[in-house]
C-alpha positions as CSV (number, residue, x, y, z in Angstrom):
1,X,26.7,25.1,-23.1
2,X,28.3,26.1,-19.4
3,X,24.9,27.0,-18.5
4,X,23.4,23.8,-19.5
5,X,25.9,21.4,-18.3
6,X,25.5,23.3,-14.6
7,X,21.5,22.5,-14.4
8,X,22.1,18.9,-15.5
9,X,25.0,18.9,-12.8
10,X,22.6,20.7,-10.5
11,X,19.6,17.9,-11.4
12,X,21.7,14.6,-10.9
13,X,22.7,16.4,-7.3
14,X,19.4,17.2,-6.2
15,X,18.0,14.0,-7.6
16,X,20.6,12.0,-5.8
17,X,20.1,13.6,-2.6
18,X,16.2,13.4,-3.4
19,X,17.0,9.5,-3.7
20,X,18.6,9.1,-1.1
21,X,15.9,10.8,2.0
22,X,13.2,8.1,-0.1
23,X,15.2,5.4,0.1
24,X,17.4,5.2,2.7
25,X,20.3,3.0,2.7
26,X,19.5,-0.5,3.3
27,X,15.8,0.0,2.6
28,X,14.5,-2.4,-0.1
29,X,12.1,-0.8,-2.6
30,X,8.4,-1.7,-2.8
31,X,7.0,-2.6,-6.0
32,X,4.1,-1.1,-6.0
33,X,0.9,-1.9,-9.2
34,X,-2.1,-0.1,-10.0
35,X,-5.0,-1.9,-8.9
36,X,-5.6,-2.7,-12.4
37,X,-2.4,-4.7,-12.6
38,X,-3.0,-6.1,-9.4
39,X,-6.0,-7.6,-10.9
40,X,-5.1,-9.0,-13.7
41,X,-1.3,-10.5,-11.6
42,X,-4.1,-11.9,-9.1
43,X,-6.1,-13.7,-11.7
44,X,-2.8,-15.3,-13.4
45,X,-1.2,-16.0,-9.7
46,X,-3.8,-15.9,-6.7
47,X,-2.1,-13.8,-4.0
48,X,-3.5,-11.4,-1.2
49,X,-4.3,-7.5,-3.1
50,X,-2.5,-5.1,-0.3
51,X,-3.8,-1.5,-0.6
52,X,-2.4,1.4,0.7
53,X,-5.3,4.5,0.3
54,X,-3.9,7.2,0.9
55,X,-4.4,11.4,-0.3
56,X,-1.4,13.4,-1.0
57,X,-2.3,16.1,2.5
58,X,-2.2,13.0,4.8
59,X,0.4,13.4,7.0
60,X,0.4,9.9,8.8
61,X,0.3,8.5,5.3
62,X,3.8,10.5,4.5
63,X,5.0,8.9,7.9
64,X,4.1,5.4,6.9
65,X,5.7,6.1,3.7
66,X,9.0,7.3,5.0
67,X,9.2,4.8,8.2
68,X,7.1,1.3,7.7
69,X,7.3,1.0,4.0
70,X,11.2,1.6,3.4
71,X,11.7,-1.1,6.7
72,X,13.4,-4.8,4.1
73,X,11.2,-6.6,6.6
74,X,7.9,-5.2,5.1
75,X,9.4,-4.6,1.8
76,X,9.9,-8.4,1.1
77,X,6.6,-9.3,2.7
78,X,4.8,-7.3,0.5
79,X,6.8,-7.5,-2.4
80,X,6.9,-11.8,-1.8
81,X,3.7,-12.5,-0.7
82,X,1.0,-9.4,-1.5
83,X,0.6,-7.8,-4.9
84,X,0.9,-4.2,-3.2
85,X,-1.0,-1.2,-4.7
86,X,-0.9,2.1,-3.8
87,X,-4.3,4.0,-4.3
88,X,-4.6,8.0,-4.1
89,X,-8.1,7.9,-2.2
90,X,-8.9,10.9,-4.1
91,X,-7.3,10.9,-7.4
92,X,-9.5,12.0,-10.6
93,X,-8.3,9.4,-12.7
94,X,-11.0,6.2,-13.8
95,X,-10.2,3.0,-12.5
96,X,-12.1,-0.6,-14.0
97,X,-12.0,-3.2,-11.1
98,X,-13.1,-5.9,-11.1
99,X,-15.4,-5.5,-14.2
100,X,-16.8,-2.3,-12.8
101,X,-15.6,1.5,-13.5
102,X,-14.6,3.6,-10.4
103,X,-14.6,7.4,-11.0
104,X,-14.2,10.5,-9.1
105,X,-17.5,12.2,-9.4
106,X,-17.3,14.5,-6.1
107,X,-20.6,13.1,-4.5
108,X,-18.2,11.8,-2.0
109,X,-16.7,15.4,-1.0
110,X,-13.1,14.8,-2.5
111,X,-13.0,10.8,-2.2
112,X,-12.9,8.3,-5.2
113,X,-15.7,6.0,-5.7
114,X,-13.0,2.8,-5.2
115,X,-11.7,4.9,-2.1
116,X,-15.3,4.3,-0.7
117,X,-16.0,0.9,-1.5
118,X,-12.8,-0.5,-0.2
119,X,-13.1,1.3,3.0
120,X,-16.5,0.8,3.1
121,X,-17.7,4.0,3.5
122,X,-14.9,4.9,6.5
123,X,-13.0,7.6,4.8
124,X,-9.8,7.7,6.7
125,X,-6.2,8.1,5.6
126,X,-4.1,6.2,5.9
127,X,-6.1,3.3,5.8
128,X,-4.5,-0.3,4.6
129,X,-7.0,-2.4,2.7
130,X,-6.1,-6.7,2.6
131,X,-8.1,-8.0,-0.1
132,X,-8.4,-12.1,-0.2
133,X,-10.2,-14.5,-2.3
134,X,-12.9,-16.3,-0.5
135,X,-16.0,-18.5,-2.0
136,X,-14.8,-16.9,-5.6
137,X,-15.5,-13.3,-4.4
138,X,-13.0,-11.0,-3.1
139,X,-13.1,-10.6,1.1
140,X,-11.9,-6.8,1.7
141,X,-10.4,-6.0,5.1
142,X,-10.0,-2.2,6.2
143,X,-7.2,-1.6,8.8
144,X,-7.3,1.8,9.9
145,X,-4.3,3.7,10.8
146,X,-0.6,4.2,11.1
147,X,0.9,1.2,11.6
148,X,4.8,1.1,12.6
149,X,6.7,-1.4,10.9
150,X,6.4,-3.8,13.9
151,X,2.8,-3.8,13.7
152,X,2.5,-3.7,10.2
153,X,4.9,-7.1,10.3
154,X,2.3,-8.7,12.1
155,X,-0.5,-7.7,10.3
156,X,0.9,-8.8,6.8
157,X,1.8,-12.0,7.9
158,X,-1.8,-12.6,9.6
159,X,-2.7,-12.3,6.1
160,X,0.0,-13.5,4.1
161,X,0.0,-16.7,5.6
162,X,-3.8,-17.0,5.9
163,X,-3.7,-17.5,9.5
164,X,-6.7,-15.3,9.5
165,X,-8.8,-18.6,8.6
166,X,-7.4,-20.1,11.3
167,X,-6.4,-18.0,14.4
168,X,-8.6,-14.8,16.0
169,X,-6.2,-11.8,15.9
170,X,-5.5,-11.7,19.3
171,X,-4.0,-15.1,19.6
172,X,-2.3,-14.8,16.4
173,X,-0.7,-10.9,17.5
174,X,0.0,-12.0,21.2
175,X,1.8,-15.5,20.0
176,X,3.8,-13.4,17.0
177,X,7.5,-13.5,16.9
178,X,8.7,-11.0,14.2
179,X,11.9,-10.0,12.5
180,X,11.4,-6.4,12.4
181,X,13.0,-4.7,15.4
C-alpha cells in the first residue's frame, strides 16, 4: 500500500512538472486534429488545413514546438482560424485523405507517402504546410523552416485572412503589424 501510494505520488509530481516545461504558464494549448478530422471539420466548415510535418529526431521541429507553438498569439490564430494538424512525416501508421490512402511503404527512405505529397517531394523538417480551397481542389503551400513566433504570426495571417489572393508576400510581410512581440 506505502509502496503504491509513493509511485502515484511520484507520477502526479513528475507529470506536473512534465506539464508544466510543455506548457508554460500563460501559453494557450493548440488543438491539434489528425488530418483525417481535419478533413472531414473542413468539409462541414471551410477553413485553411495548417500542417505541421514533422519526425520525432528533428531538432528545429522540438524548438518550434517548445517556442512558436506555446506563444497565445499563434495559439488562437491557429486554433480560430486554421484547423491545425500535426503530421509525423514518418510515422507507419495509414492515413485516407482526401479519398486516397497514404502509407508508409519505405520507397521514400523513412518518409510517409502524405509526408511527400504535401511537401512535394522537399523532405525537410520542420516544414509547415497551408492547405486552401481553390477552384474545388485543395492549393497546398510548403513553408520551409523554423519559424519564430513573429514570423510565424505573419505567415498565418497571410493565410488566414486570404490576403494571399490579394497581396504578394512581400507587400503583405513588409506592411504587417503583429501582436506577438
Amino acid at each position: 500500500m506505502k509502496k503504491t501510494l509513493l509511485i502515484l505520488m511520484i507520477s502526479a509530481i513528475t507529470y506536473n512538472s512534465y506539464s508544466q516545461v510543455n506548457n508554460p504558464a500563460g501559453s494557450s494549448v493548440i488543438k491539434w486534429h489528425t488530418i483525417e478530422e481535419a478533413e472531414k471539420l473542413f468539409n462541414k466548415s471551410p477553413r485553411p488545413i495548417f500542417i505541421d510535418t514533422f519526425t520525432d529526431w528533428c531538432g528545429w521541429c522540438k524548438k518550434m514546438d517548445n517556442e512558436t507553438f506555446t506563444n497565445p498569439v499563434i495559439a488562437d490564430l491557429l486554433n480560430k482560424k486554421f484547423y491545425p494538424v500535426k503530421f509525423n512525416a514518418e510515422g507507419k501508421e495509414s492515413v485516407t485523405f482526401m479519398g486516397q490512402k497514404f502509407i508508409n511503404d519505405g520507397k521514400a527512405g523513412r518518409a510517409h507517402q502524405l509526408a511527400v505529397a504535401l511537401l512535394q517531394g522537399q523532405l525537410s523538417y520542420p516544414t509547415v504546410v497551408f492547405m486552401t480551397r481553390e477552384d474545388n481542389q485543395f492549393a497546398v503551400s510548403p513553408v520551409p523552416g523554423f519559424r519564430a513566433a513573429k514570423e510565424m504570426e505573419v505567415l498565418l495571417s497571410f493565410f488566414a485572412d486570404n490576403a494571399y489572393k490579394t497581396h504578394k508576400w512581400d507587400e503583405f510581410q513588409r506592411n504587417f503589424a503583429g501582436k506577438v512581440e
